[in-house]
N, C-alpha and C positions, 0 to 999 in steps of 0.2 A: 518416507511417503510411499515408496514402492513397497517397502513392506507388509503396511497398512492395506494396502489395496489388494495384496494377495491374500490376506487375511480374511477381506469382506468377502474376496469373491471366490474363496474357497469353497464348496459346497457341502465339504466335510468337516471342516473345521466347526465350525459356530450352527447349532439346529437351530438355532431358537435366536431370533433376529432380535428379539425386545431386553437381550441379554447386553446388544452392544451398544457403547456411552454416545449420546446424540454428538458430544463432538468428536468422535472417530468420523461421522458421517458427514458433520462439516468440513472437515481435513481433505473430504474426497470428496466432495462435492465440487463442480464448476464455480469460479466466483462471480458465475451470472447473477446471482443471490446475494451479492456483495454491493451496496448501492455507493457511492457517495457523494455527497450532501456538501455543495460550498453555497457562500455568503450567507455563512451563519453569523449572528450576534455577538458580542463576546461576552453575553449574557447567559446564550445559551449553553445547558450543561448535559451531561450521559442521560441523568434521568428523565430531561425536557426532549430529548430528543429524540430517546425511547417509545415516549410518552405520544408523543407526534406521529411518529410511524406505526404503532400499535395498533393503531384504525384500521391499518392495511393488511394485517397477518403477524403472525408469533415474530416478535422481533425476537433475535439469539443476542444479540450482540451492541449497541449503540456505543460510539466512541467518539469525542469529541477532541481532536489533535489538537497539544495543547506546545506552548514556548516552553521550553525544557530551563531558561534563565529567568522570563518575566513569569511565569508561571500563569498566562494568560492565554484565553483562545485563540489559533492562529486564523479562525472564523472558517475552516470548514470540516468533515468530518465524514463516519463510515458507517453504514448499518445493514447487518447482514441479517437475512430473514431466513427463515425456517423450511420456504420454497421458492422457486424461480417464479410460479405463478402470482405469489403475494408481493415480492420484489418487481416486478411488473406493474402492478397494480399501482402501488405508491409510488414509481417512476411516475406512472403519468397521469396521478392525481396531484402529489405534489410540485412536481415541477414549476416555475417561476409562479408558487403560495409564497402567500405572507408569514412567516415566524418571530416572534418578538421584532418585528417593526423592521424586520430584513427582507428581501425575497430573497428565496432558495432555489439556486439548482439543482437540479439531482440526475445524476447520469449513473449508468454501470461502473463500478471499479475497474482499474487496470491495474495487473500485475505490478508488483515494485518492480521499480527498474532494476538492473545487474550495478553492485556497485562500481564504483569509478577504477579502483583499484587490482591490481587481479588476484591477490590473496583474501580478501574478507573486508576489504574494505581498508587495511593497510597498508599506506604505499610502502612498496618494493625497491632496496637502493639498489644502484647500476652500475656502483663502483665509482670511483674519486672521479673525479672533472679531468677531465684531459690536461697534459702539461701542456706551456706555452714554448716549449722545446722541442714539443712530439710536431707542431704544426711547422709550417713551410712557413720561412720567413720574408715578406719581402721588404726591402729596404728602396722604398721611391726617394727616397732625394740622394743616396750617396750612389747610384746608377749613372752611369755611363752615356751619353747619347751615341747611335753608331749611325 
């Protein structure tokens, strides 16, 4: 990503701005521009939703998060637009509208979270379990009273 951004804002590198691919420019873009969309229907699909936001400015992107086992909608979803100003606009025209018989929220995206893990998402072992020999033992009923 760092790389990418030196690239754009090199002033030597690239003369001619209409050279480079619209999604270099989304990669560096803020994801102000990033909407999404819950208490979707599990009716609704990519291209209904696309379809819905296109009112508002160039949609890039409409994505509908789907169950990876049922292979059904998890009812909400992401749409990234073409500017922060048209991303705005559909924020707070759609906002708690009606879609296939749901109301929709729609707020700015947040960053994914950091996975849980600290290599990628794979957990990390720590080494075997402690013996029950390495711990202090104590023995309450064969104790001594003093």
């Amino acid at each position: 990503m760092a790389a990418l951004r030196k690239i754009v804002n090199s002033s030597t590198a690239i003369t001619n701005p209409s050279l480079i691919p619209a999604a270099l420019f989304i990669s560096c873009r803020a994801i102000a521009s990033k909407l999404f969309v819950g208490g979707l229907s599990f009716a609704t699909s990519d291209g209904g939703l696309s379809e819905t936001f296109s009112q508002y400015g160039q949609v890039i992107e409409a994505k509908v998060v789907m169950d990876k086992v049922s292979d059904r909608s998890k009812g909400f979803g992401f749409v990234t637009f073409a500017s922060e100003e048209e991303a705005k606009k559909a924020l707070t025209e759609l906002n708690g509208q009606t879609i296939n018989g749901r109301v929709i929220f729609v707020d700015y995206a947040k960053p994914k979270a950091k996975a849980r893990f600290d290599s990628g998402g794979i957990p990390v072992a720590r080494g075997p379990p402690e013996q029950l020999s390495d711990r202090v033992k104590v023995d309450f009923f064969n104790q001594e009273d003093k």
